[in-house]
Backbone bond lengths (Angstrom), bond angles and torsions (degrees), N, CA, C in turn:
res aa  C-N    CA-C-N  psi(-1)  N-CA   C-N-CA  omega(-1)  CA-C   N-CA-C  phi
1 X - - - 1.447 - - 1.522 110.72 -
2 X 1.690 112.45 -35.64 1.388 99.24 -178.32 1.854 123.04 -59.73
3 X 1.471 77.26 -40.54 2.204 85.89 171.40 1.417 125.67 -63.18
4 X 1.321 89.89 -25.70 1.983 89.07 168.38 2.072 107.88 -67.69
5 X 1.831 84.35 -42.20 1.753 72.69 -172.85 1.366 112.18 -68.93
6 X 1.075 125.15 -51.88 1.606 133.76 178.04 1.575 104.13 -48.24
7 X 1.251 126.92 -35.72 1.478 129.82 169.82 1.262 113.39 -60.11
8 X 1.389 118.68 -66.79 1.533 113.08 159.73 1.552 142.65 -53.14
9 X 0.886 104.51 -1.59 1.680 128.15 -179.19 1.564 111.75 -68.60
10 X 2.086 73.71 -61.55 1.857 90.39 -164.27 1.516 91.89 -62.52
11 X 1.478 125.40 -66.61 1.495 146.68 -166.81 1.738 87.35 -23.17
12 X 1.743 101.77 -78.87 1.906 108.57 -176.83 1.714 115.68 -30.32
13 X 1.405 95.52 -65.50 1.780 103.96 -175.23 1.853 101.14 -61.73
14 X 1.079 141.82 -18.19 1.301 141.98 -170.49 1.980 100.38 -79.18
15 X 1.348 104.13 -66.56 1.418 115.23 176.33 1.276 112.67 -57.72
16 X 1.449 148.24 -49.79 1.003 148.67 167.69 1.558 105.42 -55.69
17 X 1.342 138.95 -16.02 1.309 120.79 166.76 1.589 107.98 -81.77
18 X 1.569 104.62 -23.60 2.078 89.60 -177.08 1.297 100.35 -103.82
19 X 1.193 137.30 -6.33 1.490 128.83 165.94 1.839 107.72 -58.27
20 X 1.281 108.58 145.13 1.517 102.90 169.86 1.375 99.93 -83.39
21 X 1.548 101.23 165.02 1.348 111.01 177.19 2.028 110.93 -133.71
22 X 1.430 80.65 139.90 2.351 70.09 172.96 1.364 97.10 -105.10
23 X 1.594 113.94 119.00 1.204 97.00 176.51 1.308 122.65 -81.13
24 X 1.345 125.13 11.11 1.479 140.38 158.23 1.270 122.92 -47.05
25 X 1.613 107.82 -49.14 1.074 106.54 -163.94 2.059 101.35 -81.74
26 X 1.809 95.90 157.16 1.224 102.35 -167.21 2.100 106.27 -68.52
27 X 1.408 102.15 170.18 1.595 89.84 -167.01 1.853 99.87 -114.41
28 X 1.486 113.67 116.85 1.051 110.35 160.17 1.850 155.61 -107.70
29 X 0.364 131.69 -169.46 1.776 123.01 -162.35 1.512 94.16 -71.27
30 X 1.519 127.74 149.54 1.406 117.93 -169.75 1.342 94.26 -93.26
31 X 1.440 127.05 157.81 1.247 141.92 -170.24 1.860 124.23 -137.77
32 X 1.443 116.35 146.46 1.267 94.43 -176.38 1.530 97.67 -108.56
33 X 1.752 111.19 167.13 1.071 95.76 -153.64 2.286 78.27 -134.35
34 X 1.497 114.53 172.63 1.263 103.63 -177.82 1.728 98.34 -99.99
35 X 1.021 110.23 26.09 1.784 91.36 174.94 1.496 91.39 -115.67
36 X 1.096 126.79 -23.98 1.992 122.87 176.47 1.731 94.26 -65.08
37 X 1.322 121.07 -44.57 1.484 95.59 -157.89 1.535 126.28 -58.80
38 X 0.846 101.12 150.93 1.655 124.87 -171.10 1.681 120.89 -58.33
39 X 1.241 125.23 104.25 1.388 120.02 -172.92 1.987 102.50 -97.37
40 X 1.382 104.81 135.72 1.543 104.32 171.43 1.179 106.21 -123.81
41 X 1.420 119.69 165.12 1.163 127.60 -178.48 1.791 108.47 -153.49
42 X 1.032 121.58 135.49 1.455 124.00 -175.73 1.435 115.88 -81.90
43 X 1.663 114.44 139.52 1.272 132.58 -146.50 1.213 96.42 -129.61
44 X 1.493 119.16 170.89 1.281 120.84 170.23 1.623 105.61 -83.99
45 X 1.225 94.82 150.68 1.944 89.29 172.39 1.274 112.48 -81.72
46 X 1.583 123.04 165.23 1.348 122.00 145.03 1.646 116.65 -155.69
47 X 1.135 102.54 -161.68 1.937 87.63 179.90 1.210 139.60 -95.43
48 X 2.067 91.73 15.46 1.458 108.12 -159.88 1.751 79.69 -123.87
49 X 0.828 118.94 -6.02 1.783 109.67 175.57 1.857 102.98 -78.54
50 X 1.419 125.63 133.00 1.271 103.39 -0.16 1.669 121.50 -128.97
51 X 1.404 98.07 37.40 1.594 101.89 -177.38 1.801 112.25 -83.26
52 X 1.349 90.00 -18.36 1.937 96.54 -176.98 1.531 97.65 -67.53
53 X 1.285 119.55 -30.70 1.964 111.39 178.18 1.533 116.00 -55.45
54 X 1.610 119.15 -32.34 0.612 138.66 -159.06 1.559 117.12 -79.66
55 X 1.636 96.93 -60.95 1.949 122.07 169.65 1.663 101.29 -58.31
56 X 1.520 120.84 -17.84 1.751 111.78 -167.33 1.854 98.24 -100.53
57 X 1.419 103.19 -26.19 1.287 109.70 -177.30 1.774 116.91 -66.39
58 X 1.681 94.16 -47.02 1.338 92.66 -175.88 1.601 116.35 -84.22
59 X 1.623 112.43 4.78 1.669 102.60 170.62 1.296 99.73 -98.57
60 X 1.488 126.44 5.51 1.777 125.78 -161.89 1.445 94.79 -103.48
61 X 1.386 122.71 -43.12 1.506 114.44 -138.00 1.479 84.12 -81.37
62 X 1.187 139.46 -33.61 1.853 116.37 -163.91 1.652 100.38 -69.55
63 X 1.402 106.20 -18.24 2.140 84.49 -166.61 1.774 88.08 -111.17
64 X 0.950 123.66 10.86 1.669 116.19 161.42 1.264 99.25 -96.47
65 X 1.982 134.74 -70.13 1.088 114.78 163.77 1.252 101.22 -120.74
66 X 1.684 78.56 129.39 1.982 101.35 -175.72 1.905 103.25 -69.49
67 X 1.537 128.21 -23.95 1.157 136.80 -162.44 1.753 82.77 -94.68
68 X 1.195 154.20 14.24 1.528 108.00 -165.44 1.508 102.15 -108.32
69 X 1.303 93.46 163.71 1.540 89.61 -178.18 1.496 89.48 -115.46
70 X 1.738 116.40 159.56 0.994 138.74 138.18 1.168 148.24 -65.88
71 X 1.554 128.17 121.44 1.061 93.63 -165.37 2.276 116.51 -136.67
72 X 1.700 69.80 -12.83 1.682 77.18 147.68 2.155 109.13 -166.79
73 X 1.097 101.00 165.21 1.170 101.78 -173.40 1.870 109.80 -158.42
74 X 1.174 118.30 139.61 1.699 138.01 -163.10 1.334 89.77 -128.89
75 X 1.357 124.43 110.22 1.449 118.31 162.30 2.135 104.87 -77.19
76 X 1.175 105.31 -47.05 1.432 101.50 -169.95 1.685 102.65 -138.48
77 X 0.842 158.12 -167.89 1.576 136.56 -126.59 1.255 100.36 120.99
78 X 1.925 108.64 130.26 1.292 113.79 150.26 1.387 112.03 -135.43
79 X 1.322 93.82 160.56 1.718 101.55 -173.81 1.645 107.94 -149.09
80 X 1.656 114.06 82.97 1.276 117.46 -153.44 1.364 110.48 67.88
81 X 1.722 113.94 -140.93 1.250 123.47 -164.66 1.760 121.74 -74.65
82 X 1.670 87.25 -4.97 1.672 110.49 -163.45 1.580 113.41 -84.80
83 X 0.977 139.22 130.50 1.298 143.58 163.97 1.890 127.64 -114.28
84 X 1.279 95.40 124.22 1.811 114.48 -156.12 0.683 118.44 -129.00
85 X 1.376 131.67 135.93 1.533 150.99 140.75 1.348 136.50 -55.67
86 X 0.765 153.25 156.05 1.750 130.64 169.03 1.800 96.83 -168.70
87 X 1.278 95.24 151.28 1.445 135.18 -169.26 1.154 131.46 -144.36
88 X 1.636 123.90 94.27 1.467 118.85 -166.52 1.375 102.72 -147.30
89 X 1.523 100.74 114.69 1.296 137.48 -176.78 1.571 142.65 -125.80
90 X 1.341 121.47 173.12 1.905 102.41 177.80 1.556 83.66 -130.23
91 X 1.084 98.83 143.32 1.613 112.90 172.87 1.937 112.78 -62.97
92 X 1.215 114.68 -31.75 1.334 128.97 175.06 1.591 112.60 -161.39
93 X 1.736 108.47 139.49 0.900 97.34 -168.66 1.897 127.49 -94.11
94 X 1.681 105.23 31.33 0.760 132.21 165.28 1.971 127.66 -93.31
95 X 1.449 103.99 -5.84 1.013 119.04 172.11 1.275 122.56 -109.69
96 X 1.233 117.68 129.17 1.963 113.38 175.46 1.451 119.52 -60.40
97 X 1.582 117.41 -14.50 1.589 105.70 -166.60 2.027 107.27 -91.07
98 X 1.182 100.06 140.70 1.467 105.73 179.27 1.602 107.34 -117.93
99 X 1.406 108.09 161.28 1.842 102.92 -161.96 1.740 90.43 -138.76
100 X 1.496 113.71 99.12 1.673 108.55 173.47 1.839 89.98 -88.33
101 X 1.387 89.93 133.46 1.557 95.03 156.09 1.628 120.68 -148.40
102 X 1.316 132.80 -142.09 1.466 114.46 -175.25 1.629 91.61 141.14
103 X 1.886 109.81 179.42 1.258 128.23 -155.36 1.748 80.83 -134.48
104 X 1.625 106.23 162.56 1.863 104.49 152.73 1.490 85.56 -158.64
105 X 1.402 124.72 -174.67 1.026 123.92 -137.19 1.814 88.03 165.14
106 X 1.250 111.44 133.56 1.262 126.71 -163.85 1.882 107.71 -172.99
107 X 1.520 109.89 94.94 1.044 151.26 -153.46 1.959 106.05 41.22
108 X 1.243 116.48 -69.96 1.896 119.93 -176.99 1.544 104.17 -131.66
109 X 1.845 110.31 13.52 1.407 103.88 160.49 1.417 117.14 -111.76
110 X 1.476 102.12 148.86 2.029 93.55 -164.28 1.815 87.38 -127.02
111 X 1.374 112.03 150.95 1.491 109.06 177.88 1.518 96.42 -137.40
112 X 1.369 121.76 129.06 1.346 124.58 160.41 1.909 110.28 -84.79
113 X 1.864 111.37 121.49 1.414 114.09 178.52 1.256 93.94 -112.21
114 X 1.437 117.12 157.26 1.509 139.89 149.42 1.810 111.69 -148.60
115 X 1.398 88.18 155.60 1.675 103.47 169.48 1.564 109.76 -148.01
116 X 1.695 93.93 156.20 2.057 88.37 170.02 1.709 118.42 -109.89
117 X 0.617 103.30 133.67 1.323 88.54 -173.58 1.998 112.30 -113.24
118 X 1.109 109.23 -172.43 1.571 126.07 165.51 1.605 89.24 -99.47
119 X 1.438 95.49 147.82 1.417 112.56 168.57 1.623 116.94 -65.54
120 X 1.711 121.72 -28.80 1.144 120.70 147.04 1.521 132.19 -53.45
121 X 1.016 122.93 -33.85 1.525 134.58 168.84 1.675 120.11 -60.64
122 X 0.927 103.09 -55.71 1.826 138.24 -178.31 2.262 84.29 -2.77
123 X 1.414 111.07 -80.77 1.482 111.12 169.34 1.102 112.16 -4.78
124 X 1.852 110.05 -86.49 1.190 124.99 -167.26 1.642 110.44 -48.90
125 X 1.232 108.81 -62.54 1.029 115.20 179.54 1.434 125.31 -34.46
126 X 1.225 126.40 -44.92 1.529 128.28 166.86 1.042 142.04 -90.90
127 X 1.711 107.20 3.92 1.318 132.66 168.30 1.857 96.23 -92.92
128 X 1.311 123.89 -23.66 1.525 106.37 -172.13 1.380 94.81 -102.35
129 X 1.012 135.35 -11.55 1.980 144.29 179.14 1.824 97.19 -75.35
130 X 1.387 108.93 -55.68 1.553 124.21 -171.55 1.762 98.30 -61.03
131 X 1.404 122.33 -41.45 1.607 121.99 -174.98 1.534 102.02 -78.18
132 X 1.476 141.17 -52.09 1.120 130.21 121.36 1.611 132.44 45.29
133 X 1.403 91.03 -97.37 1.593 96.45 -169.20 1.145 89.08 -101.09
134 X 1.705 152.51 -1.09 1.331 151.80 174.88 2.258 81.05 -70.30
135 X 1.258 99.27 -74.98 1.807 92.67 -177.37 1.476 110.98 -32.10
136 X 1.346 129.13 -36.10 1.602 109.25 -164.80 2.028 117.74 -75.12
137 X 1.320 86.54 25.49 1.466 103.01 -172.74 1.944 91.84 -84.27
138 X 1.555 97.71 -35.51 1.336 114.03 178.23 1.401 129.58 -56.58
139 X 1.247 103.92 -30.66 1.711 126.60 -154.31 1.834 111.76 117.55
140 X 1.436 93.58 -179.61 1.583 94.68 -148.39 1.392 102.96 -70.76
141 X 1.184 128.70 175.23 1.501 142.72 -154.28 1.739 101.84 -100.20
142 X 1.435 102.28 118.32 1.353 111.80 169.51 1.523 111.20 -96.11
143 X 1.477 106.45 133.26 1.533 115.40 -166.00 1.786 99.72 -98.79
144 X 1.022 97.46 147.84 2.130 112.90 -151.98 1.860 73.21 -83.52
């Protein structure tokens, strides 16, 4: 549990440095919201899950979207018994919506997750994705 929190920390404090910020605007308590949460779905395994999502993502995303920016990325990751990828990005950087997604994999089971979020959310969002696949250490992921 401590590496999930310390995992999410860095992940939070990382995104909040490339997100813009107004420092005008007033500051409120962070919140989760139901369009960030995280949908999984079970994949076939293999021995390249799940850092190969990762190496295919980052030669894909400039000629799918030539505008997106990056803005964080985990080629291989553990969190307990779980091993992860992660990918969190905006399709253009003219648009507010951002899309974290990724593979995990926990001994010969592999799960592909994604969520969309608001560019305000983006935090939350990868702190409740990161608790998530930290549970599939448990058994498989029950969807709320």
């Amino acid at each position: 549990m401590t590496i999930l929190i310390i995992a999410s920390c860095v992940v939070s404090m990382a995104v909040r440095c490339v997100l813009p910020t107004d420092v005008n605007a007033p500051q409120t308590a962070p919140r989760a919201t139901k369009a960030c949460e995280p949908v999984f779905k079970s994949i076939q395994y293999s021995r390249g899950v799940p850092y190969v999502f990762v190496d295919q993502g980052l030669d894909s995303l400039p000629r799918v979207y030539p505008k997106h920016i990056l803005l964080v990325q985990r080629r291989n990751s553990e969190l307990g018994a779980v091993r992860y990828s992660l990918l969190v990005y905006r399709h253009d950087a003219a648009k507010p919506d951002v899309t974290i997604e990724g593979e995990a994999v926990r001994d010969t089971q592999a799960w592909f997750f994604n969520a969309h979020c608001s560019i305000d959310d983006v935090p939350d969002g990868i702190v409740t994705t990161l608790e998530r696949v930290a549970k599939l250490s448990d058994g498989p992921v029950k969807q709320p």
